[in-house]
C-alpha positions in Angstrom: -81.3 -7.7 -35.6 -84.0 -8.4 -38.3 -85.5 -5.0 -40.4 -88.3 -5.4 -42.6 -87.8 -2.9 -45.8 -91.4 -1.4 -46.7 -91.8 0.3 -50.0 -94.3 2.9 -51.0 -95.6 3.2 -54.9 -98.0 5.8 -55.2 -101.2 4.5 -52.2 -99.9 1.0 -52.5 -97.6 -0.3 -49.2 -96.0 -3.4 -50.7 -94.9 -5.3 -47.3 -91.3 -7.2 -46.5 -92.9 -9.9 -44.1 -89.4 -11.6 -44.3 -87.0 -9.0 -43.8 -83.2 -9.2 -43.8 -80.9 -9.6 -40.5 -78.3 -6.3 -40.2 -76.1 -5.9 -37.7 -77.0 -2.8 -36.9 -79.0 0.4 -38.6 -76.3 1.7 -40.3 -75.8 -1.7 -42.3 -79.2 -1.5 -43.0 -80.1 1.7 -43.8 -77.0 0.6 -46.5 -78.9 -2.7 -47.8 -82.2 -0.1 -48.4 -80.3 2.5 -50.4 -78.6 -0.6 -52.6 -82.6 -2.2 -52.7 -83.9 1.2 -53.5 -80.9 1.3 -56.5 -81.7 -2.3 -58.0 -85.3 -1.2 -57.8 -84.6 2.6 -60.1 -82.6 0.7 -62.4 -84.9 -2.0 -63.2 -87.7 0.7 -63.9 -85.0 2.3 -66.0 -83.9 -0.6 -67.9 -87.8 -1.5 -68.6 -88.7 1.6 -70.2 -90.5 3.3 -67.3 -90.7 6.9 -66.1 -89.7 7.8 -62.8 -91.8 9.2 -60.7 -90.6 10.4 -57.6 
């Protein structure tokens, strides 16, 4: 099954029109959590604040 992986920063929606086949919602509720990782440490690494 395909799942498209929205992300929310701040009032902007930034859309996944590609999304990425799982094999079920466990796998990708997985592949989210290790997007929403790479995402926190590239802020990190950059210098930026978090912010929620």
């Amino acid at each position: 099954m395909r799942y498209c992986f929205q992300i929310r920063n701040g009032d902007e929606l930034i859309c996944d029109p590609e999304g990425s086949v799982c094999a079920n919602v466990a796998v990708a509720i997985e592949e989210a959590k290790a997007h929403a990782r790479e995402l926190m440490a590239e802020r990190l690494k950059s210098g930026r604040e978090m912010d929620g």
